[in-house]
DSSP file (Angstrom, degrees, kcal/mol; ACC not computed):
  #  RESIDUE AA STRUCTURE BP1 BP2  ACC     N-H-->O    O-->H-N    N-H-->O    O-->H-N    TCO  KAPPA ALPHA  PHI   PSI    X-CA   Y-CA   Z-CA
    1    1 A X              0   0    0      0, 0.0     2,-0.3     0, 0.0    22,-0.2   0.000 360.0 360.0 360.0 158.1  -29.2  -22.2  -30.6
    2    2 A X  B     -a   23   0A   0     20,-0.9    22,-3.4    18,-0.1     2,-0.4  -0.958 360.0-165.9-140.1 131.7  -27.6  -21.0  -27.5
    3    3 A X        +     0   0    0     -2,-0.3     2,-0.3    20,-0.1    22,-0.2  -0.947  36.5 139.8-127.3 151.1  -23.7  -21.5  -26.3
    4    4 A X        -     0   0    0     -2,-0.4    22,-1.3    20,-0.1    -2,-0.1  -0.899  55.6-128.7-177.1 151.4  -23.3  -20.7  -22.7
    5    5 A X  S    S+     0   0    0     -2,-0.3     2,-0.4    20,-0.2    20,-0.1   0.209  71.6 103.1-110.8  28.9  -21.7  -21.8  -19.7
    6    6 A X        +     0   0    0      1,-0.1     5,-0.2     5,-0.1    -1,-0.1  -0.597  35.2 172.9 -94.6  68.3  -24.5  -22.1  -17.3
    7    7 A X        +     0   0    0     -2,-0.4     2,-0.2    19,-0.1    -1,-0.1   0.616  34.7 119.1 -18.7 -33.5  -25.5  -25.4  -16.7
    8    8 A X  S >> S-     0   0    0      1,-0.1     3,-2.9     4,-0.1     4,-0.6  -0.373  72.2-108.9 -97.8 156.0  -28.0  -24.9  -13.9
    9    9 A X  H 3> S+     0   0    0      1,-0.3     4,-3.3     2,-0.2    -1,-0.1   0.539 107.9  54.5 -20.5 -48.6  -31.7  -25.9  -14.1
   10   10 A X  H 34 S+     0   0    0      1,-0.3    -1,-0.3     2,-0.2     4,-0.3   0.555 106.2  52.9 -93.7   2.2  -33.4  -22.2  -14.2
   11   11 A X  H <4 S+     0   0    0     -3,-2.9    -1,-0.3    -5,-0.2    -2,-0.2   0.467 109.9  48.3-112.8   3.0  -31.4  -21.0  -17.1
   12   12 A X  H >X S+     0   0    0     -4,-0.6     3,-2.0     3,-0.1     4,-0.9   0.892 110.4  51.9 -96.5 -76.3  -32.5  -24.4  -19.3
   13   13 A X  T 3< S+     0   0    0     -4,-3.3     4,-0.3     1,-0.3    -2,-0.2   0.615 109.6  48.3 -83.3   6.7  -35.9  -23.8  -18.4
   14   14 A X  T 34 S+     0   0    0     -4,-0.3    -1,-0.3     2,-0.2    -2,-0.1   0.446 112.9  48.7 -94.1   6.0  -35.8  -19.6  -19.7
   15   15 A X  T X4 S+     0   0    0     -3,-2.0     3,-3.6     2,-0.2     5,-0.3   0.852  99.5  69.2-117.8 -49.7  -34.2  -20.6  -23.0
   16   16 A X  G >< S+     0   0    0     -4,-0.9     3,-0.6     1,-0.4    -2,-0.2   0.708 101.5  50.9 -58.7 -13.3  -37.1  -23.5  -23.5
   17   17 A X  G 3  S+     0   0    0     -4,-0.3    -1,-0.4     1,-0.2    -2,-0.2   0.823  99.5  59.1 -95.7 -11.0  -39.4  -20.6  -23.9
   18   18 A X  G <  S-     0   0    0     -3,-3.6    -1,-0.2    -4,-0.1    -2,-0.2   0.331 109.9-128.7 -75.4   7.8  -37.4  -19.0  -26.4
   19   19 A X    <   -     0   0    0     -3,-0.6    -3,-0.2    -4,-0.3    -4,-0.1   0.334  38.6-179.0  48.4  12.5  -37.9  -22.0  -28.2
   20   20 A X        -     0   0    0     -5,-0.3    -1,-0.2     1,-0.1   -18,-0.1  -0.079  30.8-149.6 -65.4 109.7  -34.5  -22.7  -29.0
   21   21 A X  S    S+     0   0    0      1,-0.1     2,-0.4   -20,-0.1    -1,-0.1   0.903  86.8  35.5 -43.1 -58.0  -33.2  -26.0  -31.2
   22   22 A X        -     0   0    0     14,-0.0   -20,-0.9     2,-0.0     2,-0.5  -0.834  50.1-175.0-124.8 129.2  -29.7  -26.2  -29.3
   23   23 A X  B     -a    2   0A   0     -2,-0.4     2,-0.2   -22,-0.2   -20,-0.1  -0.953  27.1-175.4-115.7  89.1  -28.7  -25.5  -25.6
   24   24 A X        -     0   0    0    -22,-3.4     2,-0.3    -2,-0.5     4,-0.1  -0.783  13.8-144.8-101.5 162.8  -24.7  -26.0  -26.1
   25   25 A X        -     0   0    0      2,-0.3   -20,-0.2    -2,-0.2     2,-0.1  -0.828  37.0 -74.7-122.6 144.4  -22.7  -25.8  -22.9
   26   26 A X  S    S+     0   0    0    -22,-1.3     2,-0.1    -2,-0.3    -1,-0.1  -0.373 101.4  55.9 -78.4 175.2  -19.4  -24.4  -23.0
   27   27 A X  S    S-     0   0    0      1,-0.1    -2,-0.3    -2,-0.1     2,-0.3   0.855  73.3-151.9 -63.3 153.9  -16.6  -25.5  -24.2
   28   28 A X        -     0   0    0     -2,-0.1     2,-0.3    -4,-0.1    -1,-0.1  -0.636   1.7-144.6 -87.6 151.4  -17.5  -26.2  -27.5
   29   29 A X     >  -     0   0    0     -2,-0.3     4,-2.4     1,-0.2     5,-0.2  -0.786  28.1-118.6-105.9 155.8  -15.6  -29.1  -29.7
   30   30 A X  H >> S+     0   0    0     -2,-0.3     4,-2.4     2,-0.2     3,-1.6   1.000 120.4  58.5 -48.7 -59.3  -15.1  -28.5  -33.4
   31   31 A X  H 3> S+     0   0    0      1,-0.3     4,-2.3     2,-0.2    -1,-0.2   0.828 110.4  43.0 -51.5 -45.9  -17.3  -31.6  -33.8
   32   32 A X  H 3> S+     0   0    0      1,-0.2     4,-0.7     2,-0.2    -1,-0.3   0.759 114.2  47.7 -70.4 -26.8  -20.1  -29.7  -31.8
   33   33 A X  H <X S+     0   0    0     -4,-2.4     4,-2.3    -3,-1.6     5,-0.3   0.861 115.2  50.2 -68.1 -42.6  -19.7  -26.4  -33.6
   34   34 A X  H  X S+     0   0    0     -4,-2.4     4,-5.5     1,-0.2     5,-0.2   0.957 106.3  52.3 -60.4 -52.2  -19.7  -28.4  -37.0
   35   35 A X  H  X S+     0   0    0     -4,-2.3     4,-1.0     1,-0.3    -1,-0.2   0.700 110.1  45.0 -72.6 -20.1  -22.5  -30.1  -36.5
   36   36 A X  H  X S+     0   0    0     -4,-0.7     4,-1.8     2,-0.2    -1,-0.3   0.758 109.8  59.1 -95.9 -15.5  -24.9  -27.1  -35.5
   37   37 A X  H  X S+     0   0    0     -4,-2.3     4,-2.5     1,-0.2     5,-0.4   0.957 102.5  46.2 -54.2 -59.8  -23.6  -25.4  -38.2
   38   38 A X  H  X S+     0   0    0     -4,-5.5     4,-1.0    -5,-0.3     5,-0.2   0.876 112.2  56.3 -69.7 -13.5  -24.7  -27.9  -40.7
   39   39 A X  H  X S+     0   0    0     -4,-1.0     4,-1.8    -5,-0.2    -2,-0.2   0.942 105.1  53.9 -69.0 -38.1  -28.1  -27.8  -38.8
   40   40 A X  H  X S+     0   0    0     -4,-1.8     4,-2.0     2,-0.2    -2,-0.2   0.884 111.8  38.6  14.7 -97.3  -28.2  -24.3  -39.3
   41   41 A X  H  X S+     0   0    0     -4,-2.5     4,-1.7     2,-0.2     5,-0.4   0.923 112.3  59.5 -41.3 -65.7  -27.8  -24.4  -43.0
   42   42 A X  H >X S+     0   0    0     -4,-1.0     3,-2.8    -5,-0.4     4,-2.7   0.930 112.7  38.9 -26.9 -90.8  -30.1  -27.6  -43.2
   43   43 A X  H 3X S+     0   0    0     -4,-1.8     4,-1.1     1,-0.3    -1,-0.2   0.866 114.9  56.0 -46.1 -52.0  -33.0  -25.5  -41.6
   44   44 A X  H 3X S+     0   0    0     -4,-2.0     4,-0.7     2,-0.2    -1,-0.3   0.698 111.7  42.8 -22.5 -40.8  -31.9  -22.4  -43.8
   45   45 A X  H <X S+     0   0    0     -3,-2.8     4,-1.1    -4,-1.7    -2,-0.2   0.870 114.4  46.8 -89.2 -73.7  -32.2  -24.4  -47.0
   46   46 A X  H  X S+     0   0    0     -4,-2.7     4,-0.7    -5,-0.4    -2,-0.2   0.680 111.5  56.6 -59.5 -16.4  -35.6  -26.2  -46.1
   47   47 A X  H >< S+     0   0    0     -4,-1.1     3,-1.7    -5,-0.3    -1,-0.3   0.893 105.9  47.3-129.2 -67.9  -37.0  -22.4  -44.9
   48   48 A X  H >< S+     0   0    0     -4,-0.7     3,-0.5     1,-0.3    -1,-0.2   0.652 100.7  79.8 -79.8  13.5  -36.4  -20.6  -48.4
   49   49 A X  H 3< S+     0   0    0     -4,-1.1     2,-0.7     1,-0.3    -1,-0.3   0.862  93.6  44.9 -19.0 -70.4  -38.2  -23.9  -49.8
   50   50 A X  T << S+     0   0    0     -3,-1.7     2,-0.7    -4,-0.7    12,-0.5  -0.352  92.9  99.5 -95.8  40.0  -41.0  -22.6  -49.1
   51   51 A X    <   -     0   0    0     -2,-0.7     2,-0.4    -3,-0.5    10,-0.2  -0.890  45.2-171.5-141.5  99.9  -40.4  -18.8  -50.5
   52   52 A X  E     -B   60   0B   0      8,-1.9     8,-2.3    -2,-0.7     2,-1.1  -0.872  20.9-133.8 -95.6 137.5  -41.9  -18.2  -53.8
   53   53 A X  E     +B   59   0B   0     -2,-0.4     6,-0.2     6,-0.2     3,-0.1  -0.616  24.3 179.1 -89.8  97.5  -40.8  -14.8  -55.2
   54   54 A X        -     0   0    0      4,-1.5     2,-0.3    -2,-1.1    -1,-0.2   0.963  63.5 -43.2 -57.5 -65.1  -43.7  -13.0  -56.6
   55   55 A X  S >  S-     0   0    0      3,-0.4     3,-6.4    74,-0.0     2,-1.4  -0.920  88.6 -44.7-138.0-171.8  -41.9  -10.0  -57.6
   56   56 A X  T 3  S+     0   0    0      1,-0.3     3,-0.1    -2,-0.3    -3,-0.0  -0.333 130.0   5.1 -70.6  91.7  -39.4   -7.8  -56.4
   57   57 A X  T 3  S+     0   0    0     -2,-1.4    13,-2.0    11,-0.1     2,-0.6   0.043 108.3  95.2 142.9 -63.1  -40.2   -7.2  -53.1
   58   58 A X  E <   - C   0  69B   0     -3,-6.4    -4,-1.5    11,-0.2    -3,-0.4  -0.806  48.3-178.6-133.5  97.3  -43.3   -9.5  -52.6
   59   59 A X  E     -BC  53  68B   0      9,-1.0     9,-1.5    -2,-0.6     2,-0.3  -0.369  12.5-158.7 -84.3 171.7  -42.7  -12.9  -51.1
   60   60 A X  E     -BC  52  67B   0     -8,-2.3    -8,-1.9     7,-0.2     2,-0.3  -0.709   8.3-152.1-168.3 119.6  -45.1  -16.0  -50.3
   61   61 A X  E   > - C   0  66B   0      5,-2.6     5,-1.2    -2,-0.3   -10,-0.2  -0.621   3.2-158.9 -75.1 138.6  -44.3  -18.5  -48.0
   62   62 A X  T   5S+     0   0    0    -12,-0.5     3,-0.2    -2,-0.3    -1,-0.1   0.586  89.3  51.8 -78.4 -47.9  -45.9  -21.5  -48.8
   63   63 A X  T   5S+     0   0    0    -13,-0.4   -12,-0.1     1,-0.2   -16,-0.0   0.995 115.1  37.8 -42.6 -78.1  -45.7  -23.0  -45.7
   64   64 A X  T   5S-     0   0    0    -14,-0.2    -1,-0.2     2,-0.1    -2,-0.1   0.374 105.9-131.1 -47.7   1.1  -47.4  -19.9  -43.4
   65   65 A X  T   5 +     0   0    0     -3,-0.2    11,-0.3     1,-0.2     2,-0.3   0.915  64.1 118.6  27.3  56.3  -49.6  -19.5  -46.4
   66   66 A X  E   < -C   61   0B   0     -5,-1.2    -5,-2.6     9,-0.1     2,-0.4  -0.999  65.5-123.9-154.4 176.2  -49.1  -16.0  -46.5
   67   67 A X  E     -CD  60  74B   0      7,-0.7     7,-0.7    -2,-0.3     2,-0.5  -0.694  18.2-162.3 -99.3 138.8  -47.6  -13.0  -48.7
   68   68 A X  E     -CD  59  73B   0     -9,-1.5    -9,-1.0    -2,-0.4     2,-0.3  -0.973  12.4-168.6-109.4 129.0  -44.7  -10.6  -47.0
   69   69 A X  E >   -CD  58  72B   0      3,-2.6     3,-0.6    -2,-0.5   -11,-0.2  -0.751  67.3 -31.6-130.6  97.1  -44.8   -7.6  -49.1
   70   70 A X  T 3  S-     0   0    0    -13,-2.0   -12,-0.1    -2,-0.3     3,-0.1   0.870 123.8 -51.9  68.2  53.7  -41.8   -5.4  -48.3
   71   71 A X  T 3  S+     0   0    0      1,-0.2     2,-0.2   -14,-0.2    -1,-0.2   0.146 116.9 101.7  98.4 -25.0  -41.8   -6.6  -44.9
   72   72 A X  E <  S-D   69   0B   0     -3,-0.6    -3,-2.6     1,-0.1    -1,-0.2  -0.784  72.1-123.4-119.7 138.2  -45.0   -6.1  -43.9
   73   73 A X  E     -D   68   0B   0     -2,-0.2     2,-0.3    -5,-0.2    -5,-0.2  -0.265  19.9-153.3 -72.9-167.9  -47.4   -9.4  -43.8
   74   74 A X  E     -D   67   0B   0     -7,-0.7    -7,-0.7    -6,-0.1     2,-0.5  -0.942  14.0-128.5-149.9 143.3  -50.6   -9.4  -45.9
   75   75 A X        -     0   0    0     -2,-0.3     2,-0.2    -9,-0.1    -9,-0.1  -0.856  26.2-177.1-109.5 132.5  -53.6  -11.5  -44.8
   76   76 A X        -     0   0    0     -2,-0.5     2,-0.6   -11,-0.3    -2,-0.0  -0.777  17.5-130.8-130.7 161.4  -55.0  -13.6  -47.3
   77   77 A X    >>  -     0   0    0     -2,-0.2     3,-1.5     1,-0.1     4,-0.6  -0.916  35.8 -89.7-125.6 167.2  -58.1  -15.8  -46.8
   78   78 A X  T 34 S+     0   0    0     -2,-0.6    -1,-0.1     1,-0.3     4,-0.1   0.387 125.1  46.9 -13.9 -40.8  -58.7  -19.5  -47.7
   79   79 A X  T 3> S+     0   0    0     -2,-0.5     4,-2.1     2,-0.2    -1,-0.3   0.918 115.4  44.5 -82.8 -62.3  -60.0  -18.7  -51.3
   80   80 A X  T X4 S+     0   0    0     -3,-1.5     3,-0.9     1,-0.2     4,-0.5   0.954 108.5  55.6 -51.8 -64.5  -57.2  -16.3  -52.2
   81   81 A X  T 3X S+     0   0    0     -4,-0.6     4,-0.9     1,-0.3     5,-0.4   0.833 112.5  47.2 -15.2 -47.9  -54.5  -18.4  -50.8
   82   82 A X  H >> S+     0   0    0     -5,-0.4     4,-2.8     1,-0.3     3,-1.5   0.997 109.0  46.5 -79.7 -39.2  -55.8  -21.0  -53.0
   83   83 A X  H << S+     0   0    0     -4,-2.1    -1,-0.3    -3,-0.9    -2,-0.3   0.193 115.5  48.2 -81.1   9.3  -56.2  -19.1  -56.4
   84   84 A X  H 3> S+     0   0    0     -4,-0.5     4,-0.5    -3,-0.2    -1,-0.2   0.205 104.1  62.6-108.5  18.9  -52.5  -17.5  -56.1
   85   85 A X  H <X S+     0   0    0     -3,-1.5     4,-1.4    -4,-0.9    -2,-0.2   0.661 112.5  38.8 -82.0 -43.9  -51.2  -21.2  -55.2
   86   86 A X  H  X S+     0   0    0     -4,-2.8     4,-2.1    -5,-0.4    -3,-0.2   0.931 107.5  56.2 -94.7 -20.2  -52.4  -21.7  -58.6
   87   87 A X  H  4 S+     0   0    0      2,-0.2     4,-0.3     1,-0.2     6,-0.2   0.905 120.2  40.4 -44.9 -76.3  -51.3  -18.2  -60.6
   88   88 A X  H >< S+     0   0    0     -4,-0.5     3,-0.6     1,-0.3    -2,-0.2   0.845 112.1  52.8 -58.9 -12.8  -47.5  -19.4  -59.2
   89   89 A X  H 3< S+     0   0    0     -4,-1.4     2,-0.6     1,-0.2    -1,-0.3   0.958 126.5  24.2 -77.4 -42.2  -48.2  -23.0  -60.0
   90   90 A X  T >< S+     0   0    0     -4,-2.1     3,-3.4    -5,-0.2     2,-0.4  -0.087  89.0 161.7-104.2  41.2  -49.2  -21.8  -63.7
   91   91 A X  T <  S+     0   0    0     -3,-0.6    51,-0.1    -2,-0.6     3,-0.1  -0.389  70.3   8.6 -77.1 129.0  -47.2  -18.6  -63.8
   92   92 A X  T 3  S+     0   0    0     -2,-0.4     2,-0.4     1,-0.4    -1,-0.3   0.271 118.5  88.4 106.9  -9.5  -46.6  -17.3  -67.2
   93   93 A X  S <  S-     0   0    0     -3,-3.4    -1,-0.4    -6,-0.2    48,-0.3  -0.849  94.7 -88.9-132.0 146.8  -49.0  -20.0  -68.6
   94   94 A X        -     0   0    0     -2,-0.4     2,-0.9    46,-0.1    46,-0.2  -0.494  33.6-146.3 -65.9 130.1  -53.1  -19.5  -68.9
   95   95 A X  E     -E  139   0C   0     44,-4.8    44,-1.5    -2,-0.1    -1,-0.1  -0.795  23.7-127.8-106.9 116.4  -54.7  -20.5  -65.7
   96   96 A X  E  >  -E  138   0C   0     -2,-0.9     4,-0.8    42,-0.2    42,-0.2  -0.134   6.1-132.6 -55.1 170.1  -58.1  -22.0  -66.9
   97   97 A X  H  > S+     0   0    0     40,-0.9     4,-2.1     2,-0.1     5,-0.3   0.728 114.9  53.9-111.9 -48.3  -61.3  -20.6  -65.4
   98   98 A X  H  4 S+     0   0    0     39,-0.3     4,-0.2     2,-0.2    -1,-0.1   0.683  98.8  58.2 -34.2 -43.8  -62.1  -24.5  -65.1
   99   99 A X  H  > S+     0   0    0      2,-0.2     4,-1.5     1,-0.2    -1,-0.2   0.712 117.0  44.0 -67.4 -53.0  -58.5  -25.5  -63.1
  100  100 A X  H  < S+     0   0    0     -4,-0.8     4,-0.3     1,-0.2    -2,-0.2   0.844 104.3  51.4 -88.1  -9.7  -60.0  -23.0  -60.7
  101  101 A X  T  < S+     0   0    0     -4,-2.1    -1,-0.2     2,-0.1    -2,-0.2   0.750 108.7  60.4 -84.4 -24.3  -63.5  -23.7  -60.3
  102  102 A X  T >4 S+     0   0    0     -5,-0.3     3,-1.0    -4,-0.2    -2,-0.2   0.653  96.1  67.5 -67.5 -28.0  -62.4  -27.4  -59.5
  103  103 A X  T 3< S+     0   0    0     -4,-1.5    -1,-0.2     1,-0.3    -2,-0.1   0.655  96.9  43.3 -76.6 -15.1  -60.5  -26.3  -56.8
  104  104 A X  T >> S-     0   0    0     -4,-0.3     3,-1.8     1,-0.2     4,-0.6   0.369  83.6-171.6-120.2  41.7  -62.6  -25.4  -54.9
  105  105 A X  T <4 S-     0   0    0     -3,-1.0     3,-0.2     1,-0.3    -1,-0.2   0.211  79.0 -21.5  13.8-107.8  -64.9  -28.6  -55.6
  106  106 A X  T 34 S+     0   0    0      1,-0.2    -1,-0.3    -3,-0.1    -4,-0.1   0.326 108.6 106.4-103.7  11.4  -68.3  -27.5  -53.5
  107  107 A X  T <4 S-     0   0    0     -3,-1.8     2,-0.2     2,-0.0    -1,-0.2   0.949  85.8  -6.8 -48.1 -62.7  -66.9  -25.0  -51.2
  108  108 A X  S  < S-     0   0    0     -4,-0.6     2,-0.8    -3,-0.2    -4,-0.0  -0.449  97.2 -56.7-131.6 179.5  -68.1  -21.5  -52.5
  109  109 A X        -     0   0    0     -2,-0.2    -3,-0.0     1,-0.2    -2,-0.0  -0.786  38.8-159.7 -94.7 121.5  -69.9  -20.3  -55.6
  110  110 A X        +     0   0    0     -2,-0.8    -1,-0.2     4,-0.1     5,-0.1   0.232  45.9 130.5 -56.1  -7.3  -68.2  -21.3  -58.8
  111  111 A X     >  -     0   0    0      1,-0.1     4,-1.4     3,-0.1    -2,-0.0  -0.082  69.5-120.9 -79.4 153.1  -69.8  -18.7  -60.9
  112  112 A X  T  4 S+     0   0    0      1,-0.2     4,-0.3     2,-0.2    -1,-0.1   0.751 115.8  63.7 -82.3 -14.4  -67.0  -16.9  -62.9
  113  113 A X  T  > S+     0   0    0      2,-0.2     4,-2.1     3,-0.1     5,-0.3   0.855  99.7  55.3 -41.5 -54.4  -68.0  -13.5  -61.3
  114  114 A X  H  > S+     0   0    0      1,-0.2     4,-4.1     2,-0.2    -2,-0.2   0.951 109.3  52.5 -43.8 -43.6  -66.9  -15.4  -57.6
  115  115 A X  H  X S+     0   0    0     -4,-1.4     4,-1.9     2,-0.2    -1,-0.2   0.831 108.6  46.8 -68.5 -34.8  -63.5  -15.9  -59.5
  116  116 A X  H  > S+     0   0    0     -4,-0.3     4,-2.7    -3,-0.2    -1,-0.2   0.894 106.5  53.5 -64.7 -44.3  -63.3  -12.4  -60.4
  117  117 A X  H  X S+     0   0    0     -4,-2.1     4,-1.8     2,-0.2    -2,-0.2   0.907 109.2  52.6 -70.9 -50.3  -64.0  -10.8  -57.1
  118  118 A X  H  X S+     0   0    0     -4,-4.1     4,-3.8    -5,-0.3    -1,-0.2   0.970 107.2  49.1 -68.8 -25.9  -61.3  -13.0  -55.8
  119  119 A X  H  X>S+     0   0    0     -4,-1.9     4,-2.7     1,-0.2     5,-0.6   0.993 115.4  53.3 -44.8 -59.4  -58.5  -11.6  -58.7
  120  120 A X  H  <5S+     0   0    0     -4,-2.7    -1,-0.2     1,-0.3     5,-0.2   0.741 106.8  46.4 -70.4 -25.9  -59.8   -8.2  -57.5
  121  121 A X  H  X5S+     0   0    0     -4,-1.8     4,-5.8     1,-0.2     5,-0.3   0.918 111.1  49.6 -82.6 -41.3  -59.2   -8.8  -54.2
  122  122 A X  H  X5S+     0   0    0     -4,-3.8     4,-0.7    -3,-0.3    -2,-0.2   0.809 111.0  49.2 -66.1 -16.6  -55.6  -10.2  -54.7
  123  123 A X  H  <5S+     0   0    0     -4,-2.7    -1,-0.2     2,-0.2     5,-0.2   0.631 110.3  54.7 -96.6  -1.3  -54.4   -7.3  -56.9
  124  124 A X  H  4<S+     0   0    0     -5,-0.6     3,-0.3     1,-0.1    -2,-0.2   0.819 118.2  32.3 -84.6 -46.8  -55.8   -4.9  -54.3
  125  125 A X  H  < S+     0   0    0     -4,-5.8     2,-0.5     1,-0.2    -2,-0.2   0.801 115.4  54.3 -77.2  -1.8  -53.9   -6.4  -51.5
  126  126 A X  S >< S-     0   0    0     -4,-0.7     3,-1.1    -5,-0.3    -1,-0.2  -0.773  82.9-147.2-109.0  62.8  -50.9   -7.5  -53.0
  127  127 A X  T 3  S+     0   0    0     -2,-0.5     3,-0.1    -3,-0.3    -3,-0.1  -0.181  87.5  23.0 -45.6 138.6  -49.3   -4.2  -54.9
  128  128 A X  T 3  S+     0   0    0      1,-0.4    -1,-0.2    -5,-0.2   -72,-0.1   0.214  79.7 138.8  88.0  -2.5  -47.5   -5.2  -58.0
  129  129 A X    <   -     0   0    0     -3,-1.1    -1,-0.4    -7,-0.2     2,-0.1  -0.396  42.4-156.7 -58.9 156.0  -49.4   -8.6  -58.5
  130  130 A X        +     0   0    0     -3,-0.1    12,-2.1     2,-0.0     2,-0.9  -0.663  20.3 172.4-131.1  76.9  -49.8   -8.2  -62.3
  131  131 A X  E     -F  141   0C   0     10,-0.2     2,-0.5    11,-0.1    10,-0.2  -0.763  15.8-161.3-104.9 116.8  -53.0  -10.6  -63.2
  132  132 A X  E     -F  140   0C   0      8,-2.8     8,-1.8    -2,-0.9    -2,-0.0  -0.741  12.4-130.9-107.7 141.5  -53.8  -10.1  -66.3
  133  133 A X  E     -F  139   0C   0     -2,-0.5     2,-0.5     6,-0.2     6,-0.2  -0.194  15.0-160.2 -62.4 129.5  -57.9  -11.4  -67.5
  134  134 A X  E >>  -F  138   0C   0      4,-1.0     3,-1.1    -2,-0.0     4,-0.9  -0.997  34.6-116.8-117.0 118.4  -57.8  -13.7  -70.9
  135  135 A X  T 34 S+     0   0    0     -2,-0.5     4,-0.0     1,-0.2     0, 0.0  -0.744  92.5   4.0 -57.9 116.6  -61.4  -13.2  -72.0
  136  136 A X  T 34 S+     0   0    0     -2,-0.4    -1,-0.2     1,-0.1   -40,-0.0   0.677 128.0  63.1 -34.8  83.0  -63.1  -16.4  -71.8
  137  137 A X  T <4 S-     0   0    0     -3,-1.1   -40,-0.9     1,-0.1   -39,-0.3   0.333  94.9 -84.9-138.2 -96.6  -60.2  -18.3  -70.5
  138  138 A X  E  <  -EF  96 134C   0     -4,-0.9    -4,-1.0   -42,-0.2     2,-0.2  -0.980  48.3 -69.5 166.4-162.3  -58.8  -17.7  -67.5
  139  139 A X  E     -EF  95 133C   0    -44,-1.5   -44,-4.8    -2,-0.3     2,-0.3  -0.835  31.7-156.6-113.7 154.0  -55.9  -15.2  -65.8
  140  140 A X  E     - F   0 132C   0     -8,-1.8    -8,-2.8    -2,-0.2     2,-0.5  -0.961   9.2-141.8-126.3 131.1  -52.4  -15.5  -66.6
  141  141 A X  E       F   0 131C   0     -2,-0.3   -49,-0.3   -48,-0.3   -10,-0.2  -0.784 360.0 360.0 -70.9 129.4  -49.6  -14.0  -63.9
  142  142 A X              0   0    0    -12,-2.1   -11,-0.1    -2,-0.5    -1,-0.1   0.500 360.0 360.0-131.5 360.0  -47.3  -12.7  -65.6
């Protein structure tokens, strides 16, 4: 949002590239202050929705599909993304080797070696992931 007291034409079209929700024109009313406040918050709320905390540290937006780990993004690819949507759906709890070969119906090779190489790949890119192997099971995040 934007509060300003320029009206004219060329300074509405330089804030439409900033993307901006709200173009307010000065003066403000309470009613107009209130109301972008509570849009504000609203959009605030719905934004950390989508923020699962992996550990301390290491988010993942659910929306972007992707991990922020101390700031910095991490790029994850179609396959990982899907097998650490299901670690956080079944975190703390054994995630069968079954639950995950089903997800990815025909995509890729099911074999439980495929499965492995992708664990291996998320605890390389990810520091602190803790996925720990249940021998003919499945991984638990713990």
């Amino acid at each position: 949002a934007i509060l300003t007291a320029y009206s004219d034409q060329s300074y509405l079209m330089q804030a439409v590239s900033l993307k901006l929700d709200e173009y307010i024109l000065k003066p403000i009313t309470m009613p107009k202050l209130e109301s972008l406040l509570k849009k504000i918050h609203t959009t605030a709320k719905e934004e950390l929705e989508y923020l699962v905390s992996i550990r301390e540290g290491i988010m993942y937006d659910s929306k972007a599909k992707l991990v922020v780990c101390e700031g910095v993004r991490v790029s994850l690819t179609h396959f990982e993304i899907t097998v650490l949507e299901l670690l956080l759906y079944h975190r703390g709890e054994v995630l069968m080797y079954q639950t995950i070969e089903n997800a990815f119906c025909d995509s890729i090779d099911k074999s439980r070696n495929a499965i492995k190489i992708i664990i291996s790949h998320l605890r390389k890119k990810i520091p602190g992931l803790i996925i720990r192997a249940i021998p003919n099971r499945g991984y638990v995040l713990t």
